[in-house]
C-alpha positions in Angstrom: 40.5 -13.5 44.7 40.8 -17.0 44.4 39.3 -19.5 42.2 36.3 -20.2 44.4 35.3 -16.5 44.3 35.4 -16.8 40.6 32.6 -19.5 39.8 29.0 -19.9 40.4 30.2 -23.7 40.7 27.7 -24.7 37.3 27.2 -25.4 34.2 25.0 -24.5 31.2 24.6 -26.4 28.0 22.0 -24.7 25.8 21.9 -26.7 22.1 19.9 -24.7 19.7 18.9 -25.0 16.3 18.7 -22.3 13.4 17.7 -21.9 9.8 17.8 -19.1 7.6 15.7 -19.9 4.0 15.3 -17.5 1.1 12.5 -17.5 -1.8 13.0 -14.7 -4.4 12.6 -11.6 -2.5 11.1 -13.2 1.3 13.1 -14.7 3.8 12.6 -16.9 6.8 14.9 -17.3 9.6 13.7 -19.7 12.8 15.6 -20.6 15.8 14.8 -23.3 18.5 16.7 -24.4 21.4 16.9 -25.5 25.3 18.9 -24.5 28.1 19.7 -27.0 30.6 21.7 -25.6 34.0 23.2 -27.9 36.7 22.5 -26.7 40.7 24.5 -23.9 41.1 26.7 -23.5 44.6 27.5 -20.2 46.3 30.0 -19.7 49.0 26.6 -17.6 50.8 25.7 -21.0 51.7 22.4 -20.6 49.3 22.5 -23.3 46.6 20.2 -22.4 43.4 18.0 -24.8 40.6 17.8 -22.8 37.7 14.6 -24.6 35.8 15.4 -25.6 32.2 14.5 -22.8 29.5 12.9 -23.4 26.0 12.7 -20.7 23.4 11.6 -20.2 20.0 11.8 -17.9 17.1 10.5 -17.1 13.9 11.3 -13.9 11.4 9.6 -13.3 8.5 11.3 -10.6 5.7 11.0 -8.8 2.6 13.7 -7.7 0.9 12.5 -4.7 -1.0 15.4 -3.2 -2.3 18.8 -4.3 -2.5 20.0 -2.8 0.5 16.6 -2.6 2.6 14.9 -5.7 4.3 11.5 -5.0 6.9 10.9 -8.1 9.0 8.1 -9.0 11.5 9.1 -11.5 14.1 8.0 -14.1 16.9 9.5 -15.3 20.0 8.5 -17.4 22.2 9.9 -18.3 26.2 9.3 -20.8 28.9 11.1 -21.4 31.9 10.6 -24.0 34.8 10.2 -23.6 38.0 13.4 -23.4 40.5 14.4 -23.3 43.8 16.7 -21.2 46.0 18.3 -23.6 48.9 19.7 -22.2 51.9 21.9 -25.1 53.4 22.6 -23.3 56.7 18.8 -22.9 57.9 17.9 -26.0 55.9 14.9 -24.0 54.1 14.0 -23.9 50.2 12.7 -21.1 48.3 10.2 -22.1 45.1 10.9 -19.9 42.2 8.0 -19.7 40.1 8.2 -20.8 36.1 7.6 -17.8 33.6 6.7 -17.6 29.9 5.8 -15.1 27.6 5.0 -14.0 24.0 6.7 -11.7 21.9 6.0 -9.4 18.9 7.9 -7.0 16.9 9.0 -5.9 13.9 12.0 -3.7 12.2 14.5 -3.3 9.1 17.6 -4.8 8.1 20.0 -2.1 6.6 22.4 -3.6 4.2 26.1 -2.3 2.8 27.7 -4.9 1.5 26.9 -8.7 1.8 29.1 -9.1 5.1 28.3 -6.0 7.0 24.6 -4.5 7.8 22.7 -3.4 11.0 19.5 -4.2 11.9 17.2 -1.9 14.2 13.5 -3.8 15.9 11.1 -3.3 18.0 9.9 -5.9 20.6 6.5 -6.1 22.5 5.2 -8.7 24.9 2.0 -9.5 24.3 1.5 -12.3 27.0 2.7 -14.2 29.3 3.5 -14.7 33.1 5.7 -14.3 36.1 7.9 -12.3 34.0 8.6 -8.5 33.9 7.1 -7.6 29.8 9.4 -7.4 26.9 9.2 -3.5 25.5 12.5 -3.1 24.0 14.1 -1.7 20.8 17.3 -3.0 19.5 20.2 -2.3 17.6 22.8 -4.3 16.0 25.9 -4.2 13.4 26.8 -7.1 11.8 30.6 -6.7 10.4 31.6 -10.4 9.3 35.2 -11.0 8.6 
């Protein structure tokens, strides 16, 4: 395979901003961002606009004991509209722009101050052209 096999011929920059605040025994975490894509070239001869995407999050917890943290949490997603180019039939394909709402909640499981897992449940509770968020998650944290 050579090198052009190996690229979508792009690029992504997505800056993003994140906080994580404490008070006594409740803690906020937020997280905002962008993600900005170039036009994207395949060797098919179909070139694709990804439309900008803009997300946010907010998490709200309580650390009830020592090792045991229940959070509720918010996320938020828009994306632009794209388009799908075909360069050999000279057509262009609009991609609808989607968004959507997002609930959930879960526990963060702690063992030491560097190493935890955290297990959540998300739900979509809005939002369009976009297949509903129902998901549960899982995720160990070891920090080194």
């Amino acid at each position: 395979i050579g090198t052009s096999q190996v690229s979508g011929h792009s690029w992504q920059e997505t800056p993003t901003l994140i906080t994580d605040e404490t008070y006594g025994n409740l803690g906020f975490d937020a997280t905002a961002g962008a993600s900005f894509s170039s036009e994207a070239h395949q060797n098919s001869g179909q070139d694709q606009t990804i439309g900008n995407m803009y997300f946010a999050e907010a998490t709200l917890r309580y650390q009830a004991l020592p090792w045991l943290a229940p959070f509720v949490q918010y996320n938020y997603q828009v994306n632009e509209s794209g388009n799908i180019h075909d360069v050999n039939n000279l057509t262009s394909t609009y991609v609808a722009g989607s968004h959507e709402n997002v609930v959930g909640g879960g526990v963060k499981i702690n063992f030491t101050p560097n190493r935890w897992v955290d297990l959540w449940y998300n739900k979509g509770v809005s939002g369009a052209n976009t297949v509903q968020t129902n998901a549960a998650y899982l995720r160990f944290v070891n920090i080194f």
